[in-house]
C-alpha positions in Angstrom: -5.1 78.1 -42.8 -6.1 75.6 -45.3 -7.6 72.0 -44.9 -4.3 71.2 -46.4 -1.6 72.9 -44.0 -3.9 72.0 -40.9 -3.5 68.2 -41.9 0.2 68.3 -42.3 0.1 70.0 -39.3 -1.8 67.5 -36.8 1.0 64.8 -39.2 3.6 66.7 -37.7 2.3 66.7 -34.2 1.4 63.2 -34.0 4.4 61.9 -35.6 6.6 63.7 -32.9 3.7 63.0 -30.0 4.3 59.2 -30.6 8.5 59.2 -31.0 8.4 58.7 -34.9 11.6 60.8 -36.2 11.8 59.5 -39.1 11.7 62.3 -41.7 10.9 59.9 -44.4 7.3 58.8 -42.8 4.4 58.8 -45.1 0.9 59.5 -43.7 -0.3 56.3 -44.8 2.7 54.0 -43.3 1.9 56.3 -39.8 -1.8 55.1 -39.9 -1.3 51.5 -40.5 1.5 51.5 -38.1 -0.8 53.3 -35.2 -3.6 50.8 -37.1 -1.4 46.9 -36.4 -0.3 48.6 -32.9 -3.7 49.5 -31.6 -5.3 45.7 -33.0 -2.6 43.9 -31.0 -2.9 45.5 -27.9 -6.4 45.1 -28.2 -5.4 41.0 -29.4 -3.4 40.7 -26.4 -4.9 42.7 -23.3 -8.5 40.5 -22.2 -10.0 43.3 -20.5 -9.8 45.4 -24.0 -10.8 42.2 -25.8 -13.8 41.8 -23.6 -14.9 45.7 -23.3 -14.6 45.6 -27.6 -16.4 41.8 -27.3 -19.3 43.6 -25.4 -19.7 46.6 -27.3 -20.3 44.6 -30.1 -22.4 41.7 -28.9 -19.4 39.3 -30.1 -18.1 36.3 -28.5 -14.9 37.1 -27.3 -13.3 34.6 -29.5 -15.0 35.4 -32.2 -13.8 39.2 -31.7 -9.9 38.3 -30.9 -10.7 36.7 -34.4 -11.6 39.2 -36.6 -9.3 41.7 -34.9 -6.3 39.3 -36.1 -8.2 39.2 -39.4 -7.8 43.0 -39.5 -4.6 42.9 -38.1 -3.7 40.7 -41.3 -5.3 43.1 -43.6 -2.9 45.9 -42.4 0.3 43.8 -42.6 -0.6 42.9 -46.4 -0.9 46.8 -47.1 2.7 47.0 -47.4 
């Protein structure tokens, strides 16, 4: 198969692995919609905050920060 047919593919099987039915999906609204998700559960559960805070030698305010900065970024990309 071709890089092109696999993508479309894996597309396919994530849109139906996390409940999106809608036919009219792009591939770039399904990434910024898995991208906004994963940033606020990561904004709103500590023990993710902290284990990203860690990993990255942040503050953990100063992580929940520039995760709602990035979380910003992909509401503008509409």
């Amino acid at each position: 198969m071709s890089d092109k047919v696999k993508e479309i593919n894996q597309f396919n099987l994530y849109r139906s692995k996390y409940g999106i039915t809608d036919e009219n999906t792009t591939r770039d609204e399904f990434i910024n919609m898995i991208n906004k998700e994963s940033y606020s559960s990561i904004i709103q559960h500590k023990s993710l905050l902290y284990y990203n805070s860690i990993a990255k030698g942040e503050l953990m305010e100063i992580e929940r920060l520039n995760m709602l900065k990035k979380l910003a970024k992909e509401c503008e990309k509409k």
